[in-house]
PDB file of N, CA, C and O in Angstrom:
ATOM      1  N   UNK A   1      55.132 131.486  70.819  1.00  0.00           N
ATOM      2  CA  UNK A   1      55.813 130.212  70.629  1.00  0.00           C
ATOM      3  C   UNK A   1      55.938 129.884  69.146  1.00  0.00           C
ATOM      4  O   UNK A   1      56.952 129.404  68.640  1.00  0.00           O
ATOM      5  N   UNK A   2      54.748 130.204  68.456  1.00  0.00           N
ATOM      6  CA  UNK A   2      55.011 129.999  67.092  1.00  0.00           C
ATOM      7  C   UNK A   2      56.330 130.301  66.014  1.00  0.00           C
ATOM      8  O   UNK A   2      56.885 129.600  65.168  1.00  0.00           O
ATOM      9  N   UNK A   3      56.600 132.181  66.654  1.00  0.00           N
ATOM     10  CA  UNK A   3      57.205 132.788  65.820  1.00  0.00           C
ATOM     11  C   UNK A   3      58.597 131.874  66.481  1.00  0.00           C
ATOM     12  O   UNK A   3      59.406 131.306  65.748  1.00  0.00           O
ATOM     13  N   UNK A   4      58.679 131.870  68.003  1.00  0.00           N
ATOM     14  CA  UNK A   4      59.674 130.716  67.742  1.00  0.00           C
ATOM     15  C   UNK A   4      60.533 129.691  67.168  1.00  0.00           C
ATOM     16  O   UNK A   4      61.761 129.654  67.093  1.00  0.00           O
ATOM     17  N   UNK A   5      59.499 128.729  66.711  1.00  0.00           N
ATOM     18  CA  UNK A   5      59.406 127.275  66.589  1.00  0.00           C
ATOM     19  C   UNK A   5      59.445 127.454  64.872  1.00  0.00           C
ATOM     20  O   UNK A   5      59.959 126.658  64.086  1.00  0.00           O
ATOM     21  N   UNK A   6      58.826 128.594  64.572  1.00  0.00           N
ATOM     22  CA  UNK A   6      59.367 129.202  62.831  1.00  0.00           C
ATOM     23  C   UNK A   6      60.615 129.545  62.614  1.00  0.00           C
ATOM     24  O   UNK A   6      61.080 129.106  61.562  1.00  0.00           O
ATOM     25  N   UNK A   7      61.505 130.365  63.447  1.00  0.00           N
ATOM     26  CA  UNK A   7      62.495 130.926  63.568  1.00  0.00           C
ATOM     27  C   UNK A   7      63.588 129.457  63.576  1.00  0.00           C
ATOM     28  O   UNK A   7      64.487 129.275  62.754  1.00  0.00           O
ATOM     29  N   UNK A   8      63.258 128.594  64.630  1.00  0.00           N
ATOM     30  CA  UNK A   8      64.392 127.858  64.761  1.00  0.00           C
ATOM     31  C   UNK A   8      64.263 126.340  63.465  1.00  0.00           C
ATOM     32  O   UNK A   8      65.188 125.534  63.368  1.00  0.00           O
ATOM     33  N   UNK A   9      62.926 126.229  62.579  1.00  0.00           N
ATOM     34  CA  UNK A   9      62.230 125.634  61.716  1.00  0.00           C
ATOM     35  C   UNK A   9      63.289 126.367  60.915  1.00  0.00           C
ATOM     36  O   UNK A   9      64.171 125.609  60.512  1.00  0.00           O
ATOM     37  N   UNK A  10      63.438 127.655  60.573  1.00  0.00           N
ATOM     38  CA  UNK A  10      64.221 128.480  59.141  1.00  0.00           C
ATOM     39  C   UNK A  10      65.412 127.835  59.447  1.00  0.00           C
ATOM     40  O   UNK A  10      65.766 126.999  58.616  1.00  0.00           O
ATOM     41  N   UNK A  11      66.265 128.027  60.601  1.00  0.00           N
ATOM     42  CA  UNK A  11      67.654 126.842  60.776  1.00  0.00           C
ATOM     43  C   UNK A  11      68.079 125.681  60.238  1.00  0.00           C
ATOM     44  O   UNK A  11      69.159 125.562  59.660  1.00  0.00           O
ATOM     45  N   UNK A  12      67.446 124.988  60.364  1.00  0.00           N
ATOM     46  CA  UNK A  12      67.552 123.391  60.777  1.00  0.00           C
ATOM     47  C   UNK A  12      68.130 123.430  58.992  1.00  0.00           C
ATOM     48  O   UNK A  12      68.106 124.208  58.039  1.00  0.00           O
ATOM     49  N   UNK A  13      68.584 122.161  59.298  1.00  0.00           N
ATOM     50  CA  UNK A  13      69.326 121.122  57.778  1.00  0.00           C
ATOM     51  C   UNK A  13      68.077 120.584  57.009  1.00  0.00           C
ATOM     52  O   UNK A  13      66.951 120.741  57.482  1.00  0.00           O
ATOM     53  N   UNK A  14      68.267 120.008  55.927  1.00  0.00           N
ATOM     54  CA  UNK A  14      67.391 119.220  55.636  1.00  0.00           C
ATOM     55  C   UNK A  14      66.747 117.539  56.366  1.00  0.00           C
ATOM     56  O   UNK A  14      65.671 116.964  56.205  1.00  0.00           O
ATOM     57  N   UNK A  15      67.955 117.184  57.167  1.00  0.00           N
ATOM     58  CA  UNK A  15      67.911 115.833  57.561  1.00  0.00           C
ATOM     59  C   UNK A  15      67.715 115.951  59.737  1.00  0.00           C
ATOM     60  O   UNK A  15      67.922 115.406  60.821  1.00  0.00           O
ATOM     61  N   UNK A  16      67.093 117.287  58.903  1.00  0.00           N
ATOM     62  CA  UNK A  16      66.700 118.177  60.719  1.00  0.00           C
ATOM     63  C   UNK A  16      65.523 118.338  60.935  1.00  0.00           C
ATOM     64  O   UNK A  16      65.013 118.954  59.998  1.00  0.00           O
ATOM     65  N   UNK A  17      64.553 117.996  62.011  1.00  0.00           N
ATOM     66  CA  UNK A  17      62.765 118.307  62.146  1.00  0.00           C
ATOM     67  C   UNK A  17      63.070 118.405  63.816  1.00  0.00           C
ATOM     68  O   UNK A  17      64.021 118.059  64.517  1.00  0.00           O
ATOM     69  N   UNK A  18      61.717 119.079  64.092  1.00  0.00           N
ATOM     70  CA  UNK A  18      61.978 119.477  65.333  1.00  0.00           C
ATOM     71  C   UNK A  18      60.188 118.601  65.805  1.00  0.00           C
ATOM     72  O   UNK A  18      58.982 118.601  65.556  1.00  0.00           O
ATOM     73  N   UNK A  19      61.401 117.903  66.728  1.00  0.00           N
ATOM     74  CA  UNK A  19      60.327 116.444  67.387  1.00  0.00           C
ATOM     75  C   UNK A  19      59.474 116.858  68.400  1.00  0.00           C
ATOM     76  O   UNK A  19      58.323 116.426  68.346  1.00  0.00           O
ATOM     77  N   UNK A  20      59.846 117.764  69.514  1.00  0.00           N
ATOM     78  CA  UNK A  20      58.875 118.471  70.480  1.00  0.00           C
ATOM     79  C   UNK A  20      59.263 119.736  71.169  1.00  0.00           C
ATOM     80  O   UNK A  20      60.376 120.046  71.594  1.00  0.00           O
ATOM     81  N   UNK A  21      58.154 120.406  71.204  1.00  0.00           N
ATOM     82  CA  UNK A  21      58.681 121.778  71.810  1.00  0.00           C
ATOM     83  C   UNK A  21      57.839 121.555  73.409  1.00  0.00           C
ATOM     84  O   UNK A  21      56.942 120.770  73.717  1.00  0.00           O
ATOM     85  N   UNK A  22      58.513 122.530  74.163  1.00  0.00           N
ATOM     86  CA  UNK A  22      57.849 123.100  75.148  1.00  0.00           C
ATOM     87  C   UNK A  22      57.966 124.314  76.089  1.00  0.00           C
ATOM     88  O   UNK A  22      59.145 124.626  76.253  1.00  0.00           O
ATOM     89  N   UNK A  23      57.106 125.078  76.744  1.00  0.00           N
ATOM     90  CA  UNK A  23      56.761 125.964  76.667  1.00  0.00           C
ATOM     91  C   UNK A  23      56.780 126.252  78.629  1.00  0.00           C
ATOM     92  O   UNK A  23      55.611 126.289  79.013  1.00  0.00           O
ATOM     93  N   UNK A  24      57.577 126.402  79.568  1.00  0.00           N
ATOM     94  CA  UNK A  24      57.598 126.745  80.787  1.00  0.00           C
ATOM     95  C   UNK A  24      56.050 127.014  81.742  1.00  0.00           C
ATOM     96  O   UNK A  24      54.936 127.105  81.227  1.00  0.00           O
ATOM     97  N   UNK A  25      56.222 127.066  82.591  1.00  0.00           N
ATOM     98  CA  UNK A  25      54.871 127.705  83.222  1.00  0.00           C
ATOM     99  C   UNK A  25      54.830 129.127  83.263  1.00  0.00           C
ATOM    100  O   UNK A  25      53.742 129.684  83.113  1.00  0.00           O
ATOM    101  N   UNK A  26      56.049 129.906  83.478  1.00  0.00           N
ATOM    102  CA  UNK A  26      55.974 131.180  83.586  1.00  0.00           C
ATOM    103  C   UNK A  26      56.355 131.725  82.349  1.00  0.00           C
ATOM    104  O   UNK A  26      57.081 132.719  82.353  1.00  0.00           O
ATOM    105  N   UNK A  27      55.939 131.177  81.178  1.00  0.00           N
ATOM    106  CA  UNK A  27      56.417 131.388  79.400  1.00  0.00           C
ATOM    107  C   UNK A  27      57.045 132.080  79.217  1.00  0.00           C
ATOM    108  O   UNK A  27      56.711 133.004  78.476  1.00  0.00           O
ATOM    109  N   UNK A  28      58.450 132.027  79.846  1.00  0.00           N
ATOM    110  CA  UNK A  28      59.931 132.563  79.494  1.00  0.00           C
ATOM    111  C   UNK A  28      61.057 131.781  79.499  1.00  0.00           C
ATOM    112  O   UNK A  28      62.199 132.204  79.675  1.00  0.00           O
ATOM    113  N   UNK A  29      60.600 130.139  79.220  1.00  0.00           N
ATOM    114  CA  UNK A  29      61.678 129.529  78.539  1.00  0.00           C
ATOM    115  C   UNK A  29      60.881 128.662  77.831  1.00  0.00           C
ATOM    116  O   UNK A  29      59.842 128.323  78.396  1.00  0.00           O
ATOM    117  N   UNK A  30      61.112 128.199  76.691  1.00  0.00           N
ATOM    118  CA  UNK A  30      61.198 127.070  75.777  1.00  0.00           C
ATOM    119  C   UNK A  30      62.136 126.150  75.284  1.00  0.00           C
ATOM    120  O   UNK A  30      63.176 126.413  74.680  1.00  0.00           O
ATOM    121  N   UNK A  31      61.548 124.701  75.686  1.00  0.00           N
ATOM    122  CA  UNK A  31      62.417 123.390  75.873  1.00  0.00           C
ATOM    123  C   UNK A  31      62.132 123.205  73.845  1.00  0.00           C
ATOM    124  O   UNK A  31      61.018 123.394  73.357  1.00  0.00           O
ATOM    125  N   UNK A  32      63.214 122.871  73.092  1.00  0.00           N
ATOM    126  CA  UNK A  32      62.609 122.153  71.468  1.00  0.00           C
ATOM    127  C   UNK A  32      63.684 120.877  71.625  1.00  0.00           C
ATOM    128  O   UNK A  32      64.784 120.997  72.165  1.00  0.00           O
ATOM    129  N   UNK A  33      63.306 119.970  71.209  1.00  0.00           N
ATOM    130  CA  UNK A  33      64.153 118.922  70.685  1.00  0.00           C
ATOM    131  C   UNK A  33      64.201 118.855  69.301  1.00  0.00           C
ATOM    132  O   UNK A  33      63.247 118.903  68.524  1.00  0.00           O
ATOM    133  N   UNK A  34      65.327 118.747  69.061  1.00  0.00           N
ATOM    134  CA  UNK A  34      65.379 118.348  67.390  1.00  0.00           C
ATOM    135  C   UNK A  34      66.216 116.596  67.142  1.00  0.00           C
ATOM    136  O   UNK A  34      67.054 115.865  67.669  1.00  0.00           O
ATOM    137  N   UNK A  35      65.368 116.646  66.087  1.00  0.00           N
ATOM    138  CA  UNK A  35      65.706 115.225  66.118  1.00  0.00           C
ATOM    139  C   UNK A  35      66.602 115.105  64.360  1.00  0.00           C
ATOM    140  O   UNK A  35      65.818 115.531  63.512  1.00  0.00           O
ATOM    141  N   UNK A  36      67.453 114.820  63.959  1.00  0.00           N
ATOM    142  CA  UNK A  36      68.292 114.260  63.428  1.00  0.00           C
ATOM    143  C   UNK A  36      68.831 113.136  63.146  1.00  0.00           C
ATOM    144  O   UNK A  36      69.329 112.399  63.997  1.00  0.00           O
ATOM    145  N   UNK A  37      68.776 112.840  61.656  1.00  0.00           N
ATOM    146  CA  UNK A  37      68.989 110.992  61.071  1.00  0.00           C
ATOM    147  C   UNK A  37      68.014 110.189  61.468  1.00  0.00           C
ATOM    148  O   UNK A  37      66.839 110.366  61.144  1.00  0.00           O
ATOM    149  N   UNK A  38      68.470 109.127  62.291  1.00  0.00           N
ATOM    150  CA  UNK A  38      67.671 108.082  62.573  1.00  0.00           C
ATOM    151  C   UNK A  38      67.611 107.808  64.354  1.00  0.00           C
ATOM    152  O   UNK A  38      66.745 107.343  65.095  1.00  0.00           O
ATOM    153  N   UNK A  39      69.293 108.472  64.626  1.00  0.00           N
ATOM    154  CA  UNK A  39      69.021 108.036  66.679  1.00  0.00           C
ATOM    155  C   UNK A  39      69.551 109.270  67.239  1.00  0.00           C
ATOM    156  O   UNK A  39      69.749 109.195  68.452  1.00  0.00           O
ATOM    157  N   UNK A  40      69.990 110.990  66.403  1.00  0.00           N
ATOM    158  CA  UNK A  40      70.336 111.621  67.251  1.00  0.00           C
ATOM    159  C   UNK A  40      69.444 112.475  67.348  1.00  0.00           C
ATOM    160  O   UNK A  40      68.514 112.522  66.544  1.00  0.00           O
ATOM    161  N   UNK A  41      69.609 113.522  68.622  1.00  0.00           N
ATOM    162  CA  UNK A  41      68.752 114.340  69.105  1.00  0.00           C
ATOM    163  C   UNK A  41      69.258 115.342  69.502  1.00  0.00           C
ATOM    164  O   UNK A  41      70.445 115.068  69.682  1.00  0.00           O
ATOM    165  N   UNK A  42      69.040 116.542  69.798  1.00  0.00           N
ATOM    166  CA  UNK A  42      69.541 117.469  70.905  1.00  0.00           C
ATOM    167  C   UNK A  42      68.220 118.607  71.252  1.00  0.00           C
ATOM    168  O   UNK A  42      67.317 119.102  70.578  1.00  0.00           O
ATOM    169  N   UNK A  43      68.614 118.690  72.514  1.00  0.00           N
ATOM    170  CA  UNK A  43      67.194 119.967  73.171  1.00  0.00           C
ATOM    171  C   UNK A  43      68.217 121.155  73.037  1.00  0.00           C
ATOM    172  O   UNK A  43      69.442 121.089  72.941  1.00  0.00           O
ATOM    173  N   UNK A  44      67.571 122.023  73.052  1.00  0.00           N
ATOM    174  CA  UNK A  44      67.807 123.149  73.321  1.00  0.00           C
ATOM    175  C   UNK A  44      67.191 124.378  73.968  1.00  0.00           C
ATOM    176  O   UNK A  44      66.172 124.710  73.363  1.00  0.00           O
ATOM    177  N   UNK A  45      67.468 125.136  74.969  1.00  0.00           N
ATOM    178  CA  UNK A  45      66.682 126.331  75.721  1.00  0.00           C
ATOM    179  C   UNK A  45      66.446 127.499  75.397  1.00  0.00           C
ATOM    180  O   UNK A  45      67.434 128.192  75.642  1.00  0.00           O
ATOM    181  N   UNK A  46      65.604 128.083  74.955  1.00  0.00           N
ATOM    182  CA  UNK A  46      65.839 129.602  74.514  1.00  0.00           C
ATOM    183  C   UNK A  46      64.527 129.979  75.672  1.00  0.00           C
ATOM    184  O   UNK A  46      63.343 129.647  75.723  1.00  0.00           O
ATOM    185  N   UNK A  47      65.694 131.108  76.813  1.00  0.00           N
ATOM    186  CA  UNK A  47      64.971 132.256  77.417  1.00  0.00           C
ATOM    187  C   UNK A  47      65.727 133.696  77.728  1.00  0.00           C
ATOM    188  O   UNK A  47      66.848 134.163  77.526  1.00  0.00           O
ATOM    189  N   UNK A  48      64.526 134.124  78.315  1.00  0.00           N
ATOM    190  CA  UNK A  48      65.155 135.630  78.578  1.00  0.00           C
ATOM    191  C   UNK A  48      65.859 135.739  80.005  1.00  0.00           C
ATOM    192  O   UNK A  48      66.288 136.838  80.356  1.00  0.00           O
ATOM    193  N   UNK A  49      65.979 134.724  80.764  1.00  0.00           N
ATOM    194  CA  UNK A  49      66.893 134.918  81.904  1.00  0.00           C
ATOM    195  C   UNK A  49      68.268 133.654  82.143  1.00  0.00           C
ATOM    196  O   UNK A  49      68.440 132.887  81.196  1.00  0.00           O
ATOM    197  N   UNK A  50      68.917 133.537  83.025  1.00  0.00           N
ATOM    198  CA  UNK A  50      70.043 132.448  83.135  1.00  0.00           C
ATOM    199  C   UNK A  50      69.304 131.132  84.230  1.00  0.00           C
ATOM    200  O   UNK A  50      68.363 131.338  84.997  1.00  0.00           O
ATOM    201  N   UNK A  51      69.827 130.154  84.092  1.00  0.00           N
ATOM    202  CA  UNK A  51      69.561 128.982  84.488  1.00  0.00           C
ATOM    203  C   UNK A  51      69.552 129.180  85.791  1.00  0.00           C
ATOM    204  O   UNK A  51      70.357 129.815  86.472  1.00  0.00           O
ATOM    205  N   UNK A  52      68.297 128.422  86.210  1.00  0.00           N
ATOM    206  CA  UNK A  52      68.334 128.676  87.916  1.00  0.00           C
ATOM    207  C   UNK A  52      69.663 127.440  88.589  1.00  0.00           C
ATOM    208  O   UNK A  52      70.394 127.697  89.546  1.00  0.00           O
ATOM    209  N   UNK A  53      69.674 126.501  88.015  1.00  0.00           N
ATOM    210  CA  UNK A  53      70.040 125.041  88.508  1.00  0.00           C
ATOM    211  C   UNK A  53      70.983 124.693  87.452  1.00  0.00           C
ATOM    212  O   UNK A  53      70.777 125.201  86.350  1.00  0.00           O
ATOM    213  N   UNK A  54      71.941 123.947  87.590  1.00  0.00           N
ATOM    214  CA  UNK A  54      73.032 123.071  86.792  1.00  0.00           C
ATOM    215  C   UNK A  54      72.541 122.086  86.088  1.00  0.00           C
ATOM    216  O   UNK A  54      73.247 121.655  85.177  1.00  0.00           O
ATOM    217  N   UNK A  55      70.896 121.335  86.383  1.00  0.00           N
ATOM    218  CA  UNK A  55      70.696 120.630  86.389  1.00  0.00           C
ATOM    219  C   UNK A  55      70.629 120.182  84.840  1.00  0.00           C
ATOM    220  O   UNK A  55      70.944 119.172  84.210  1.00  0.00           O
ATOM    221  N   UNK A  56      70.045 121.469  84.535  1.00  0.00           N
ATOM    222  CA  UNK A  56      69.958 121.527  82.427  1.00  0.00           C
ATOM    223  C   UNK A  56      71.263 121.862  81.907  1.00  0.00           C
ATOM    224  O   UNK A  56      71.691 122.870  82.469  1.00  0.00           O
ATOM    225  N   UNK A  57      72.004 121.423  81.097  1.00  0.00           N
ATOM    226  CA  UNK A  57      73.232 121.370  81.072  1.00  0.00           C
ATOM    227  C   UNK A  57      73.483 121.451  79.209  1.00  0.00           C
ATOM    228  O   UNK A  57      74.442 121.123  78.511  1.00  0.00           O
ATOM    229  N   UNK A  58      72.673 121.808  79.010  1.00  0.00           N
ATOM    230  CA  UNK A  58      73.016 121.332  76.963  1.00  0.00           C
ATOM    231  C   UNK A  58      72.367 122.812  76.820  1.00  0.00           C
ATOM    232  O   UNK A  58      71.648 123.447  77.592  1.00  0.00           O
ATOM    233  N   UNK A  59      72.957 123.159  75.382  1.00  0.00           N
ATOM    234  CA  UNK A  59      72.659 124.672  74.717  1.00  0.00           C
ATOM    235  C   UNK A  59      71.309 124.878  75.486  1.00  0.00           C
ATOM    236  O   UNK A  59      70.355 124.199  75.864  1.00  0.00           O
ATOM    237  N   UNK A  60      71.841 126.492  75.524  1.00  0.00           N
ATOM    238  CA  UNK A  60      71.091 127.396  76.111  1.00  0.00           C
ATOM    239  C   UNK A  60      71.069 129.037  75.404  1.00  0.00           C
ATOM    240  O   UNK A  60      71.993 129.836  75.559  1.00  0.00           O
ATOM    241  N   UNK A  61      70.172 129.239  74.838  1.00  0.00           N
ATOM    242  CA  UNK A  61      70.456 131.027  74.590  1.00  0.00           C
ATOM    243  C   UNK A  61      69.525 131.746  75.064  1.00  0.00           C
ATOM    244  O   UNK A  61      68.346 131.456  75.269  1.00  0.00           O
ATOM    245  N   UNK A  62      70.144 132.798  75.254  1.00  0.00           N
ATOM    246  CA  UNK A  62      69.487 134.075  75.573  1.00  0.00           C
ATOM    247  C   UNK A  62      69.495 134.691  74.966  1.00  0.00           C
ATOM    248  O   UNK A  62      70.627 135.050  74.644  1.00  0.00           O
ATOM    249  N   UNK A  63      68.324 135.382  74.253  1.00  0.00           N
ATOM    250  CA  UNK A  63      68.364 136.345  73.314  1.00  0.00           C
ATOM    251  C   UNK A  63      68.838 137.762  73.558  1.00  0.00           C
ATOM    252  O   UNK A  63      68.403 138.412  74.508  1.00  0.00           O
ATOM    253  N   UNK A  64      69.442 138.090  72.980  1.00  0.00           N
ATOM    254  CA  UNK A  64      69.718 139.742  73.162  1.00  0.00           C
ATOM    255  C   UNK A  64      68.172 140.654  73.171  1.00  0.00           C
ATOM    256  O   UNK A  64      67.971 141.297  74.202  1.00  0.00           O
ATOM    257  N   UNK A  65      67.326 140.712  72.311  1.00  0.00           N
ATOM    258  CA  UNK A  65      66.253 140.695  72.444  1.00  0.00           C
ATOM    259  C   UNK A  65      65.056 140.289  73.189  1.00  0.00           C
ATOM    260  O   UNK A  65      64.089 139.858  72.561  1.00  0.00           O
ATOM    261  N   UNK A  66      65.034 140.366  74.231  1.00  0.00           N
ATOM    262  CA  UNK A  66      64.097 139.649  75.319  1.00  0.00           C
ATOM    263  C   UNK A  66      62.148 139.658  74.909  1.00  0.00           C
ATOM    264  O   UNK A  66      61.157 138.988  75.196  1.00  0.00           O
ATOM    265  N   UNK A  67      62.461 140.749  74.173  1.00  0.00           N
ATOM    266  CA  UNK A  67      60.911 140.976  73.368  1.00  0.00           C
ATOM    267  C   UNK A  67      60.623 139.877  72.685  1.00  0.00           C
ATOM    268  O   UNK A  67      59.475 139.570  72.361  1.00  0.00           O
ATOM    269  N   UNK A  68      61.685 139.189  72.412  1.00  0.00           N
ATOM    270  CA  UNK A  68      61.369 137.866  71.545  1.00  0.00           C
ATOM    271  C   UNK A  68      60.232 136.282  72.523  1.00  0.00           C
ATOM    272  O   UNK A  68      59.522 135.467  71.933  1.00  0.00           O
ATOM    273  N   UNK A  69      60.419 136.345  73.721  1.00  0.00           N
ATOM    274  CA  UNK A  69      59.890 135.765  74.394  1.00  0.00           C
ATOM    275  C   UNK A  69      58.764 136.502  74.898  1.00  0.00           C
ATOM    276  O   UNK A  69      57.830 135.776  75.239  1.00  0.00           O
ATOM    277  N   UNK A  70      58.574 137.814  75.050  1.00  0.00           N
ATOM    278  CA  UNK A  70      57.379 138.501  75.435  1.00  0.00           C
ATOM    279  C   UNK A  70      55.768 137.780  74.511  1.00  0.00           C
ATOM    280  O   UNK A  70      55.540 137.141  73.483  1.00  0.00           O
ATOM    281  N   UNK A  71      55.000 138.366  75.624  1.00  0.00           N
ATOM    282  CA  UNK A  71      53.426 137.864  74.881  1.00  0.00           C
ATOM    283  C   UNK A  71      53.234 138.776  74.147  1.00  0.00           C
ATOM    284  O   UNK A  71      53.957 139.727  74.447  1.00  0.00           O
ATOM    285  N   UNK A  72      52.257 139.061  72.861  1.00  0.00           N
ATOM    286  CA  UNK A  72      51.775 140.143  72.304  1.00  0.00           C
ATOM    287  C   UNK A  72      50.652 140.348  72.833  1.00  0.00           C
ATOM    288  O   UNK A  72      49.973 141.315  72.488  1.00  0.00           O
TER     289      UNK A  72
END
């Protein structure tokens, strides 16, 4: 999760911090919110498989690399 949450930390703008992450039960997806200015936000999904449900509906990637979500 770290090398994660570093990876998507190297991204961000200056007027960009990342407000909460989270981490699935079966640790192959991670929920981050980033928070921006003063009232915007956006989550975003990064896993190694496709959405079970419609229900999550905002950016989603899948890495080409699936090792990237693997445990060491």
């Amino acid at each position: 999760m770290e090398e994660i949450l570093l990876s998507v930390k190297n991204v961000l703008k200056d007027e960009e911090e990342i407000l909460s992450a989270h981490v699935s039960s079966n640790e192959n997806t991670f929920y981050i919110s980033i928070f921006k200015k003063i009232d915007l936000f956006l989550t975003i999904r990064i896993s190694n498989h496709k959405k079970i449900n419609s229900y999550y509906s905002n950016k989603s990637f899948n890495p080409l690399d699936n090792d990237l979500l693997q445990k060491n």
